[in-house]
C-alpha positions in Angstrom: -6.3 -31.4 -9.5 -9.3 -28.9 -9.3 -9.6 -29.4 -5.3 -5.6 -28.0 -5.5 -4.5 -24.4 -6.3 -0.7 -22.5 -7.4 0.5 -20.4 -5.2 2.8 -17.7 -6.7 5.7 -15.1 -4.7 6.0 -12.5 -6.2 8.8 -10.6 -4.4 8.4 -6.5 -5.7 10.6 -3.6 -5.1 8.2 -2.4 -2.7 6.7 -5.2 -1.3 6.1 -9.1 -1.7 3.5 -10.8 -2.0 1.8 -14.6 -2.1 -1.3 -15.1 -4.4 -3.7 -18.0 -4.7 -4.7 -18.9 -7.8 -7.5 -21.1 -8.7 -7.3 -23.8 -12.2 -9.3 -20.8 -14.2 -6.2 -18.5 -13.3 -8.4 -16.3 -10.5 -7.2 -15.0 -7.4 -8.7 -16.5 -4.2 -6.2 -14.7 -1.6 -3.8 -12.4 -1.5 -0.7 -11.6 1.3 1.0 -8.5 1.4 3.9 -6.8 3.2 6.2 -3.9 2.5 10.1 -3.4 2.8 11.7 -0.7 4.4 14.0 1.5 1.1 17.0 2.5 2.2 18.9 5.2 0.6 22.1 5.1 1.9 23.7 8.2 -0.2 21.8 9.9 -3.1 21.8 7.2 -6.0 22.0 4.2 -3.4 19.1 2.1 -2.8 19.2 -1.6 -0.7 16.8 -3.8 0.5 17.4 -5.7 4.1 17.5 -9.7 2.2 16.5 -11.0 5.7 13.2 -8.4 6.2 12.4 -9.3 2.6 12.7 -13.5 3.4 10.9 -12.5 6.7 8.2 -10.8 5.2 7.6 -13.9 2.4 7.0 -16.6 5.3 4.6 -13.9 6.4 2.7 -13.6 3.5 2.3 -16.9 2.5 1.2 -18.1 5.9 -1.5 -14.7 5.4 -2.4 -16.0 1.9 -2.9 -19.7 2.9 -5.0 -18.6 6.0 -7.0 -16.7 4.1 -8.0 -19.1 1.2 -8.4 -21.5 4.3 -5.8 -24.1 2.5 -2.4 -25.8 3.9 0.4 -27.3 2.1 -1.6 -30.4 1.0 -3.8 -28.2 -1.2 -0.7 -26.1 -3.2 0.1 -28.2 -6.5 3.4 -26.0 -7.0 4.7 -22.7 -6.0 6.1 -20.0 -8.7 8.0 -17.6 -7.9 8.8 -14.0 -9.8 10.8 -11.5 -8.7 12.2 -7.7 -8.5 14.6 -7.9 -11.6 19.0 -6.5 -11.2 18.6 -6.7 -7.6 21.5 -8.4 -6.1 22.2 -10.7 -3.0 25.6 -12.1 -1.7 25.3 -14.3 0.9 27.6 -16.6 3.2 26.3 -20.4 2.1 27.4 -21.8 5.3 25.4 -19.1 7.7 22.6 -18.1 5.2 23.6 -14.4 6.0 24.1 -12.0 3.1 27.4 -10.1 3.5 25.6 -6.8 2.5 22.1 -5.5 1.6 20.5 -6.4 -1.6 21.6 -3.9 -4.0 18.5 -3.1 -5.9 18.0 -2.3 -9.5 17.4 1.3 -9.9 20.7 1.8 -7.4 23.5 3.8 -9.4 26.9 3.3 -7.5 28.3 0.9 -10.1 28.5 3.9 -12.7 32.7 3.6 -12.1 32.9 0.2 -12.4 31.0 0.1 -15.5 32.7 3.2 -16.7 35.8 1.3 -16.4 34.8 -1.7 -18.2 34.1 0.8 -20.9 37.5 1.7 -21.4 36.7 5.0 -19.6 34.4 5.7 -22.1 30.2 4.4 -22.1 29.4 6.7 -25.1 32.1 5.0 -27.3 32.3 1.3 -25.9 28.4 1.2 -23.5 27.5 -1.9 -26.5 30.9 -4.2 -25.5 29.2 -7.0 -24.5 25.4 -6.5 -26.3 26.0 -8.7 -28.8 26.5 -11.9 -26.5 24.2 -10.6 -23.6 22.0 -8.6 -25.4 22.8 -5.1 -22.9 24.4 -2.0 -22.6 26.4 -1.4 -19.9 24.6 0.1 -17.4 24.1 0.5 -13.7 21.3 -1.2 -14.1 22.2 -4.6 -14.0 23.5 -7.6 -11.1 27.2 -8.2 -12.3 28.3 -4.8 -11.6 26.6 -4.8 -8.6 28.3 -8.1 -7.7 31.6 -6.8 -8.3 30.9 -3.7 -6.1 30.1 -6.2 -3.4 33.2 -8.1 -3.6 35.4 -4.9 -3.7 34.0 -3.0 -0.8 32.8 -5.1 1.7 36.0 -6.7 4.1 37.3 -10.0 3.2 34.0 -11.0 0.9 36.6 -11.0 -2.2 38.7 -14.0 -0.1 35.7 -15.9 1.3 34.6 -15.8 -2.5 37.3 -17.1 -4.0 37.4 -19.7 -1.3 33.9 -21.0 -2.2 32.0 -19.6 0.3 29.4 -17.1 -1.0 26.7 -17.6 -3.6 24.8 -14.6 -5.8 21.1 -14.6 -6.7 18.5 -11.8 -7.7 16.1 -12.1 -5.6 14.4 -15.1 -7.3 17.4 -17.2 -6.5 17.6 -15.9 -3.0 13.9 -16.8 -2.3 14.2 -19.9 -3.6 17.8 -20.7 -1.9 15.8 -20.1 1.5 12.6 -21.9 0.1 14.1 -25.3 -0.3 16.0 -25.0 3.1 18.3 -22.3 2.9 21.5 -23.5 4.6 20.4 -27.0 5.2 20.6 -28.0 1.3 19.1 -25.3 -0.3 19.0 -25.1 -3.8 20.9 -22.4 -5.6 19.0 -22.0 -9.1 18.1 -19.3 -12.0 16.1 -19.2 -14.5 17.1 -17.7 -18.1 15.0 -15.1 -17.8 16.6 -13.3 -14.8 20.2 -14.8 -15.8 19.7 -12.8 -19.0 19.6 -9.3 -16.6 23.2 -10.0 -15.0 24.9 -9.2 -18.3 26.9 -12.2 -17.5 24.9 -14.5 -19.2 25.5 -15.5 -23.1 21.7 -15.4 -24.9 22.9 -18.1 -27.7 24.2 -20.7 -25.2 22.4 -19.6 -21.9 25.2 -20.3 -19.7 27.2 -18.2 -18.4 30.4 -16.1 -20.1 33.4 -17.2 -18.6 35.6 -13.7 -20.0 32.5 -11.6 -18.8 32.6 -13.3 -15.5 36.7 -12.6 -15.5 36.5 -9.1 -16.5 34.5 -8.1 -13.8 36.2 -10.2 -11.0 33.3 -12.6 -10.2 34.2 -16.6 -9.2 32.3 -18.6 -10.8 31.5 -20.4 -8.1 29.4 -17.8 -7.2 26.9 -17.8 -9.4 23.5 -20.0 -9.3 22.8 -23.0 -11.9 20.6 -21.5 -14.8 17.6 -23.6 -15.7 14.2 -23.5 -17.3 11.5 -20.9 -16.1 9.1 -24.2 -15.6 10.5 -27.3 -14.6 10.3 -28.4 -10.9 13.5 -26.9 -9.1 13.2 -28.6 -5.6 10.5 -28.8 -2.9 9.9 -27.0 0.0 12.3 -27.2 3.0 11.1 -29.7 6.4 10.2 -26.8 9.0 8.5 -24.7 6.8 4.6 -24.1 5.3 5.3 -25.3 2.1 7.4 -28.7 3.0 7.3 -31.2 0.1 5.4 -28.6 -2.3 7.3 -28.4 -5.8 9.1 -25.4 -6.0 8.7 -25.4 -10.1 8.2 -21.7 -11.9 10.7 -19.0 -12.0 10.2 -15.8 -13.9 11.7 -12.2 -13.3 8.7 -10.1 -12.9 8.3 -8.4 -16.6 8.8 -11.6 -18.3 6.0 -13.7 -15.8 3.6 -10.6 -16.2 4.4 -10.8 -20.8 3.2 -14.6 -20.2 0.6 -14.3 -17.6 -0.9 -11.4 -20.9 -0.6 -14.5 -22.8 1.7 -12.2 -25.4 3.1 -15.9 -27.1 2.5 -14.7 -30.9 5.9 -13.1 -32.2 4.9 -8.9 -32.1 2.6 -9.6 -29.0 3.5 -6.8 -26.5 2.4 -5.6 -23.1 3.4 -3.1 -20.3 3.9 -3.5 -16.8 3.1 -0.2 -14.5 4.7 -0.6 -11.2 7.8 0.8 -9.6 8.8 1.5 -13.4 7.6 0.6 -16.7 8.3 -2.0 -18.7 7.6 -2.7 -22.5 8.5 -6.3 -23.8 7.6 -7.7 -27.2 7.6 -11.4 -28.2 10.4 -11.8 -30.6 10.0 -15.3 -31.0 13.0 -18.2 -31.0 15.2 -15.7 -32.2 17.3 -13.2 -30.2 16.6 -9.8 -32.1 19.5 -6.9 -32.0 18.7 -3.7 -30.6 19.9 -0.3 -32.9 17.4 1.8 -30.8 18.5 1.3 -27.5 16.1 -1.7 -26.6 17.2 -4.9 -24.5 17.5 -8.0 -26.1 16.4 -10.3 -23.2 15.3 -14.2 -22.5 11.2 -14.0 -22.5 10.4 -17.7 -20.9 11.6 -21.0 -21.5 9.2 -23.6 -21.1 10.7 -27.3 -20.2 12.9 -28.4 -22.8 11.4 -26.6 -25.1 13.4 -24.0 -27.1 13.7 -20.6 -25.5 11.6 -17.9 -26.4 13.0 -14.0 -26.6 11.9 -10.4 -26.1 12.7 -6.9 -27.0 12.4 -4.9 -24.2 12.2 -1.0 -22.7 12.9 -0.6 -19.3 11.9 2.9 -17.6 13.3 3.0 -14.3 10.9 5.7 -12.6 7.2 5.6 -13.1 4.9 4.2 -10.3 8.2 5.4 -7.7 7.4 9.2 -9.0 4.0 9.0 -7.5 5.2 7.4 -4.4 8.4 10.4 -4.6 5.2 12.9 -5.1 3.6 11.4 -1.9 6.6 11.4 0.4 9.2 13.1 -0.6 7.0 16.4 -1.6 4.1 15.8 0.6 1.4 16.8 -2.1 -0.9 13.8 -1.7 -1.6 12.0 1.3 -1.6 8.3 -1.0 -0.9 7.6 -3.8 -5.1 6.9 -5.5 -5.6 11.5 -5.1 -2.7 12.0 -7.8 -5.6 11.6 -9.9 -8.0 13.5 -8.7 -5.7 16.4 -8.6 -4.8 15.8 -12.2 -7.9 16.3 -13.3 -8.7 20.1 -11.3 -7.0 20.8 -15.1 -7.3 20.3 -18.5 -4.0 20.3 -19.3 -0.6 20.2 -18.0 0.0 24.3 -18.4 3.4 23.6 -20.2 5.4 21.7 -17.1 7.0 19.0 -18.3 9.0 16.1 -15.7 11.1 14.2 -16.8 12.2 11.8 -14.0 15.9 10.2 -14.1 16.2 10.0 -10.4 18.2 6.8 -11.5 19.7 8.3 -14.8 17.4 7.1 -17.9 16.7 4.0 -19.2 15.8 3.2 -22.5 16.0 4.3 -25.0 18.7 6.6 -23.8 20.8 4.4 -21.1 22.1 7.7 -19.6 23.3 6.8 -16.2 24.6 10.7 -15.8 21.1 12.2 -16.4 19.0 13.3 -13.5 15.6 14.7 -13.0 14.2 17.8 -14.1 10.8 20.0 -14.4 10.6 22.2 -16.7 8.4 24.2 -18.5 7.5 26.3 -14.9 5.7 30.0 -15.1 3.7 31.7 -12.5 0.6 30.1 -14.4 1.5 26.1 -12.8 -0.1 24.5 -9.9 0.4 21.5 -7.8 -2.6 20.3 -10.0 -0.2 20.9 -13.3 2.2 19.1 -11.4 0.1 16.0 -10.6 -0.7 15.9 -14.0 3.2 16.4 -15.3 3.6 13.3 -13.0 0.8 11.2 -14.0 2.0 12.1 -18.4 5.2 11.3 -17.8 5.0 7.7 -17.5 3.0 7.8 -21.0 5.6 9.6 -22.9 8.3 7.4 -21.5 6.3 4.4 -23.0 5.8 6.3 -26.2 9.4 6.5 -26.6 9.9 2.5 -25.8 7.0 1.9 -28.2 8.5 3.6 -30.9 11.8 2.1 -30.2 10.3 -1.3 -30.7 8.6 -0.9 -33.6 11.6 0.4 -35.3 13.3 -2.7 -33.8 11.0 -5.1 -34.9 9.3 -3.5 -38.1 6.5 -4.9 -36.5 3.5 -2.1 -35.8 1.8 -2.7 -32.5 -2.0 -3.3 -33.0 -3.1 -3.0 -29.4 -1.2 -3.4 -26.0 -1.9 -5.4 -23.2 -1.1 -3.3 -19.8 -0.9 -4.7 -16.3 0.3 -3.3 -13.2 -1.1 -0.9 -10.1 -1.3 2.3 -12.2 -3.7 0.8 -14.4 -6.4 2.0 -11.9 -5.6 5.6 -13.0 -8.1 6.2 -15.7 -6.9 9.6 -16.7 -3.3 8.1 -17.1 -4.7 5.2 -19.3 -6.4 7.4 -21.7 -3.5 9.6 -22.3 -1.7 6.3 -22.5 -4.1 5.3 -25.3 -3.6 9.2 -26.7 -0.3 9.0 -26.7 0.5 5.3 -28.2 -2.4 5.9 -31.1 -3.4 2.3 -30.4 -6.0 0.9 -27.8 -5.0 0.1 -24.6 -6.2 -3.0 -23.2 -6.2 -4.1 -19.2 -7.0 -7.8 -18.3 -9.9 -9.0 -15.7 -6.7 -10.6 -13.9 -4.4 -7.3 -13.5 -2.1 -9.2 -10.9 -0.6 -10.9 -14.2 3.4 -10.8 -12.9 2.4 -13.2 -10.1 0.2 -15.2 -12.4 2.9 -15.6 -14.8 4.6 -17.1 -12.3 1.9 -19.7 -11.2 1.4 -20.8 -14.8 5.1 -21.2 -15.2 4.5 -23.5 -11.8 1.6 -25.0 -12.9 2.8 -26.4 -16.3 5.9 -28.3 -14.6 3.8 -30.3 -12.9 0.7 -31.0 -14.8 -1.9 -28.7 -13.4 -1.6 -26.5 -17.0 -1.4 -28.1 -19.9 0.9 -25.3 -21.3 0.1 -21.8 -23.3 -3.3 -22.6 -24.4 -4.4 -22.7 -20.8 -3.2 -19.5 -20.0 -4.9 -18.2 -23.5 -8.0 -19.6 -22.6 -8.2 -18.1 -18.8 -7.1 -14.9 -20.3 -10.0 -12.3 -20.4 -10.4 -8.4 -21.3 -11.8 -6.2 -18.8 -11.5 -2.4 -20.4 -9.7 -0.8 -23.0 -9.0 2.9 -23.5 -9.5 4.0 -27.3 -7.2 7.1 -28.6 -9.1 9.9 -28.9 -6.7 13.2 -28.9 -6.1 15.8 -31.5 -3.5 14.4 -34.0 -1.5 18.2 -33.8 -2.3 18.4 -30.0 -0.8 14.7 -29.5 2.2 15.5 -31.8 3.3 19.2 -30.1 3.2 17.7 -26.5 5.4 14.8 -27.2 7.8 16.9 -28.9 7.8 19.4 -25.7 8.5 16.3 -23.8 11.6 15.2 -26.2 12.8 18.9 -25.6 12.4 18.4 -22.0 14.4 15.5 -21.8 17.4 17.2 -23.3 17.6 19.3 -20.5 18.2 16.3 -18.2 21.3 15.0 -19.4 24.9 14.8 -18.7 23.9 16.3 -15.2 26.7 14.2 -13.3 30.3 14.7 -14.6 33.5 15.3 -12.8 31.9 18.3 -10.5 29.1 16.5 -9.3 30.1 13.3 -7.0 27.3 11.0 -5.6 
């Protein structure tokens, strides 16, 4: 099969893309379109599921063009996939009834509030111990809910058996294998475990769960393995006959693409947020420090493997706020230059909860705040308030998990676009007091994805493939005073406190 290649979607927040990959896990060519955000009310965000299925057939014809390859030479295609996001859709017509609701979007606060008792402080952990997560806005079955109460007449063309659910995987590969014309309607149990609907012990989905938040059923896609072939692609379209056979949400594909398969292996992804996850092996491991116990992978038939994982909702999306909203930098790359005009970041602190906070504080009513302001504070302090932000947040995760896991981290493995930013990756390193390490391959979410594919159907031989391919390409060693490192993270703890319990009965959204 070394004349043949993967090719791997991997459908973002901001964009999707379609990768080549080559048998020693190398990019050959890359496609690339953004989505338009929409921000309906403050708190809202959607994504147009049509513009987004419009964009993919665009990118992979733009990635096959480019590696000068057609069908004939694609083994299998993976696909990974924008986590929480959530797409109804008539079955019949292939359109979705509304937009995708994506997963930093807060409207569902009521309905989870309600399925709290009226009460998320006391009863946010009902359902944790089947599905592993608080209740949060965060996550698809709320969303799914909100769908089929405010939209007119989806509730009665659901319970009639008309409309299907996915994340985005399941919508990408619905229209992948031909859509209305026997499409297949398929999850994998690593984006069935973010719905809060599915049970982690059985991997199917709760039938009570389902009932207490008014979802049919019917509705919901078959959950399978991440790697096993699904179907193939549709007659009319680039990919006809090619396995459809890897299926990963994002964080998960990039933790195996990093090759993190040894229980207490950990890595970070930094894109739209961050996200931490830690190899917990066969076993699903409880959360007392306001972690995510989630599905890692499951290979095949073999058993599934677990995670404990700290989600960060804003991140890479407070550079992109920085750029567009404020106007500071022209693109995103300058943040760093600015940052480093200073030393320091002259006392201002931000502390982003545009969607509430994530872990390790699941505070849906929190909102975003910089403090710390005097006279003294430029746009360079600012840049660089930005920039730390996103290390302290992963502090806290890291922390989190270690307390989780009584495992200490030795190193960890980071991925993502804002891995480019040098000064972030050595306060990263600073911060964390362990080294920091960035892989030759940094597009490791869509490569998760490929090897996922690539194993179904023979190209891998499994994990010690991906193992082998891996390779280091730089690491950032800690090097900041021990007293210095300790007073800024507690001025960012401080500064957090001042962020929450913004929304209550005064404040509507």
């Amino acid at each position: 099969m070394t004349d043949k290649y993967i090719l791997a979607i991997d459908q973002g927040t901001t964009s999707s893309r379609a990768i080549v990959f080559n048998h020693e896990g190398l990019i050959v060519s890359v496609g690339q379109k953004e989505h338009e955000q929409i921000f309906p009310k403050p708190g809202w965000v959607e994504h147009n599921p049509i513009e987004v299925w419009e964009n993919i057939r665009e990118v992979v014809a733009e990635a096959l063009a480019k590696a000068q390859v057609n069908k004939d030479n694609i083994a299998a295609v993976g696909v990974t996939n924008q986590r929480e996001t959530a797409v109804v859709w008539n079955k019949e017509t292939g359109q979705p009834v509304y937009n995708a609701i994506v997963w930093q979007d807060t409207r569902t606060l009521e309905i989870i509030t309600a399925l709290a008792g009226g009460d998320l402080d006391a009863n946010g952990e009902k359902y944790k111990a089947k599905v592993g997560l608080p209740l949060a806005t965060y996550f698809s079955g709320p969303k799914i809910k909100w769908v089929l109460d405010n939209v007119p007449g989806a509730r009665a063309d659901a319970e009639a058996g008309k409309l299907l659910f996915g994340n985005m995987d399941t919508w990408v590969i619905w229209n992948l294998t031909g859509g209305p014309n026997g499409g297949v309607h398929v999850t994998d149990v690593s984006n069935a475990s973010r719905t809060m609907l599915m049970d982690l012990h059985t991997l199917q989905w709760d039938p009570q769960i389902a009932a207490d938040m008014t979802i049919p059923l019917s509705m919901l896609p078959a959950i399978k393995a991440s790697s096993e072939i699904y179907g193939y692609g549709r007659p009319e379209g680039l990919l006809t006959g090619v396995p459809v056979a890897g299926d990963l949400g994002d964080q998960q594909a990039a933790t195996f693409g990093q090759a993190c398969f040894e229980v207490g292996a950990a890595k970070n992804t930094y894109g739209t947020g961050c996200f931490m996850l830690m190899n917990t092996g066969k076993d699903p491991v409880p959360s007392k420090n306001g972690l995510l116990t989630t599905l890692c992978y499951k290979i095949g038939d073999q058993a599934p493997v677990y995670a404990l994982e700290g989600s960060i909702a804003v991140t890479g999306s407070l550079v992109q706020w920085f750029r567009d909203n404020l106007k500071i930098i022209a693109s995103a790359p300058e943040i760093e230059d600015l940052a480093k005009e200073v030393k320091d970041n002259g006392g201002a602190y931000f502390v982003p909860a545009f969607s509430g906070l994530f872990a390790p504080y699941w505070k849906p009513t929190a909102r975003g705040a910089i403090v710390g302001l005097t006279r003294y504070v430029t746009k360079a302090h600012l840049a660089r308030a930005v920039l730390e932000a996103t290390a302290f947040q992963t502090r806290e995760v890291l922390d989190a998990m270690e307390a989780d896991s009584g495992v200490k981290l030795a190193e960890l493995k980071v991925d993502g676009g804002m891995i480019a930013n040098e000064t972030l990756m050595q306060f990263q390193a600073d911060q964390v007091g362990v080294p920091v390490i960035a892989p030759v391959v940094a597009e490791t979410t869509a490569l998760g994805a490929a090897y996922a594919a690539g194993i179904a159907v023979g190209y891998w031989n499994g994990e010690q493939d991906v193992i082998d391919n891996w390779a280091e390409a730089k690491r950032w060693l800690p090097q900041a005073d021990e007293a210095e490192r300790g007073r800024q993270y507690r001025n960012w703890k401080k500064a957090v406190t001042k962020t929450l319990d913004w929304v209550d009965a005064d404040v509507v959204e």
